[in-house]
MDTraj code that builds the backbone (N, CA, C; nanometers):
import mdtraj as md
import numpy as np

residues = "UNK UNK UNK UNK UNK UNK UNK UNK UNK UNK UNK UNK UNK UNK UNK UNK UNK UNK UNK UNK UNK UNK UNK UNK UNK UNK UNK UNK UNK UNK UNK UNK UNK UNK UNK UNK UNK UNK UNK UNK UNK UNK UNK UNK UNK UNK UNK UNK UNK UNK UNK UNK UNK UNK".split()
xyz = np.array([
    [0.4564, -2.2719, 2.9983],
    [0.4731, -2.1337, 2.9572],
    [0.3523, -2.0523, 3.0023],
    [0.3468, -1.9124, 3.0423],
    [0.2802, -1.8837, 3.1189],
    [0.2488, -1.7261, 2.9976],
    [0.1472, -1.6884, 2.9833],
    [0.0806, -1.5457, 2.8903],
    [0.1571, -1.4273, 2.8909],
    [0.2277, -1.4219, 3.0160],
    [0.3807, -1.2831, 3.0033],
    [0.4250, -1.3067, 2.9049],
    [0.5041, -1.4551, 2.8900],
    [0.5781, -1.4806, 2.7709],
    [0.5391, -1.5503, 2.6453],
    [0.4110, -1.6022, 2.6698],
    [0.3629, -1.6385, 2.5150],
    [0.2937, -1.5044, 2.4061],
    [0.2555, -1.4256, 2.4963],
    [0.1794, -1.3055, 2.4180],
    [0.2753, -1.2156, 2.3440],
    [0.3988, -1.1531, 2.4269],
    [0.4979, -1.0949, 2.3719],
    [0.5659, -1.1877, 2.2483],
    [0.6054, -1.2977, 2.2479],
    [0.6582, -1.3609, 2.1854],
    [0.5331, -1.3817, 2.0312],
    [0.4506, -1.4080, 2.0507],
    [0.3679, -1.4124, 1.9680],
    [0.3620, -1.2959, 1.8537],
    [0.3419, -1.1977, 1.9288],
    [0.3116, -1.0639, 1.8435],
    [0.4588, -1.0060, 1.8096],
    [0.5600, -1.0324, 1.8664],
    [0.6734, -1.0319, 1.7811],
    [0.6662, -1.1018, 1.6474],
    [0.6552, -1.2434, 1.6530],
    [0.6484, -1.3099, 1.6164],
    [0.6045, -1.2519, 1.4637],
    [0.4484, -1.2064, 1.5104],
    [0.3658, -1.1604, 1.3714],
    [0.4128, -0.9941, 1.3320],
    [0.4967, -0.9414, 1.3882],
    [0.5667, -0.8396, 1.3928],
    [0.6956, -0.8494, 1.3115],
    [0.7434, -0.9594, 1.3428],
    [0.8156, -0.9893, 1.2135],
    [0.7650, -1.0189, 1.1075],
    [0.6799, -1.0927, 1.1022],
    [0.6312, -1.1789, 0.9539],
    [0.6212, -1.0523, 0.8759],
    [0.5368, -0.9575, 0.9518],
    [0.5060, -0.8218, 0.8709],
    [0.6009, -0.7096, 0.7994],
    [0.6672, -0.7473, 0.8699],
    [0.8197, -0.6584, 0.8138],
    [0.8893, -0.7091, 0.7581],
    [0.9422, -0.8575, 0.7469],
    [0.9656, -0.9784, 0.6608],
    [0.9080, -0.9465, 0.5313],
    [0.7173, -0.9775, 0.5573],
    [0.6692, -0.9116, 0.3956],
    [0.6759, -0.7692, 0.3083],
    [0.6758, -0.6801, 0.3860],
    [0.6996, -0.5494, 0.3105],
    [0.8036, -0.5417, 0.2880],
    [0.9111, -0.6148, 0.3465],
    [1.0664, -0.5989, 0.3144],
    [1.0735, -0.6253, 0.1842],
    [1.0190, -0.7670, 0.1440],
    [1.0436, -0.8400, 0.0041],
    [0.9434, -0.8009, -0.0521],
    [0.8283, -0.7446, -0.0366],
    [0.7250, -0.7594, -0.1708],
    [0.7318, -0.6038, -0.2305],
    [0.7193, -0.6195, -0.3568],
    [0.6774, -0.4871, -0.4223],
    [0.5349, -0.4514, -0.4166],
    [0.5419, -0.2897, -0.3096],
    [0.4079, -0.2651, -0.2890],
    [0.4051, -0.0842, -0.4636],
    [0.2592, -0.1692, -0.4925],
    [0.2466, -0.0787, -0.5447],
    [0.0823, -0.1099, -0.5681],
    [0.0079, 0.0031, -0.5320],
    [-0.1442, 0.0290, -0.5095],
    [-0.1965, 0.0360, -0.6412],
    [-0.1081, 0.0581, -0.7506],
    [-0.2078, 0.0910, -0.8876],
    [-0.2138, -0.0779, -0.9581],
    [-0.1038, -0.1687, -0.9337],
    [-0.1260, -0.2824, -1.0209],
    [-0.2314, -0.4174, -0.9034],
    [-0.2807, -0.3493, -0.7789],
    [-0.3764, -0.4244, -0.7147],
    [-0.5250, -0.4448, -0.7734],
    [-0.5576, -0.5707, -0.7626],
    [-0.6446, -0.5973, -0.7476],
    [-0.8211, -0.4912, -0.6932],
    [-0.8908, -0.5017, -0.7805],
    [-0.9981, -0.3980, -0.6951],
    [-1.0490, -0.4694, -0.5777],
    [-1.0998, -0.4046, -0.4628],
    [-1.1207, -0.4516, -0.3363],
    [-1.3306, -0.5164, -0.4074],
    [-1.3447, -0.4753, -0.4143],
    [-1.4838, -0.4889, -0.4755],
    [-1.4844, -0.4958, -0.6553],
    [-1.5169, -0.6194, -0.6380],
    [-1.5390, -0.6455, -0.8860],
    [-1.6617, -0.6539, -0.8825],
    [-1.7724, -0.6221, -0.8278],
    [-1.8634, -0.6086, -0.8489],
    [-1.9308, -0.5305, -1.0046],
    [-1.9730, -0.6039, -1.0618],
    [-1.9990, -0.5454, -1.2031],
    [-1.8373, -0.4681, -1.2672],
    [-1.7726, -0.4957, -1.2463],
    [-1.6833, -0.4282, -1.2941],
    [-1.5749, -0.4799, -1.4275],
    [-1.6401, -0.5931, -1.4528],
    [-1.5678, -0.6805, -1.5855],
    [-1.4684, -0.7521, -1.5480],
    [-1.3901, -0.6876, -1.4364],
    [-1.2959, -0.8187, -1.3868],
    [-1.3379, -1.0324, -1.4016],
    [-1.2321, -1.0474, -1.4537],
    [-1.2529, -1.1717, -1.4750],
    [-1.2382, -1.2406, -1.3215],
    [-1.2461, -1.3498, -1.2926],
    [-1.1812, -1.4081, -1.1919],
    [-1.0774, -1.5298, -1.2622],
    [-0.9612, -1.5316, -1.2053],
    [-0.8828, -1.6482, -1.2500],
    [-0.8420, -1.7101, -1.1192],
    [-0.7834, -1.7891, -1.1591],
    [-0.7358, -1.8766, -1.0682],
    [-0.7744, -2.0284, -1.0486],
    [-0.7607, -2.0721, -0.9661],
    [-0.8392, -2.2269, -0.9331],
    [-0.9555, -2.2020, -0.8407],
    [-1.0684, -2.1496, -0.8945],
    [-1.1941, -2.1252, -0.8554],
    [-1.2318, -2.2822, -0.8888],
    [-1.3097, -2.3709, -0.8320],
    [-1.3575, -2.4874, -0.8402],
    [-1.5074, -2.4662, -0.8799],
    [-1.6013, -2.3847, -0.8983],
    [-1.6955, -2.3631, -0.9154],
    [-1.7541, -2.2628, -1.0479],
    [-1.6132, -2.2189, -1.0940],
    [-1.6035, -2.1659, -1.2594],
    [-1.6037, -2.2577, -1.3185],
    [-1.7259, -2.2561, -1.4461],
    [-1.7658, -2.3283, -1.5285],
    [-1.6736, -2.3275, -1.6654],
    [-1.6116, -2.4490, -1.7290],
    [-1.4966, -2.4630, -1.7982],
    [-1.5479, -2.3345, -1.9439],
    [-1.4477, -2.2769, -1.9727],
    [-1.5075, -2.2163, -2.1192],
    [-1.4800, -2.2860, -2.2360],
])
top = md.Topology()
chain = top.add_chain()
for i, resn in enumerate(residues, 1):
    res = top.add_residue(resn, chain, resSeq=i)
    for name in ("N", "CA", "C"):
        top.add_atom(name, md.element.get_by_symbol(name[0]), res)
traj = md.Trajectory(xyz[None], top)
């Protein structure tokens, strides 16, 4: 396979995925996450491996 056709195909590719996800996900900007928790009280959850058990 030669870069004519792997590059186009590729970025389709991720051209779909992207429209795939906004298709199905509910976008809504107010129930996100802050980009920065810096001092901001946000907890962290999840499976952080390095949070100390409470």
């Amino acid at each position: 396979m030669t870069r004519r056709f792997t590059a186009p195909l590729a970025i389709a590719l991720i051209g779909l995925l992207i429209l795939f996800d906004s298709a199905t996900a509910e976008l809504n900007p107010y129930k996100a996450p802050p980009l920065l928790a810096l001092g901001s009280g946000a907890v962290a959850s999840g499976g952080f491996c390095g949070a100390m058990p409470e």
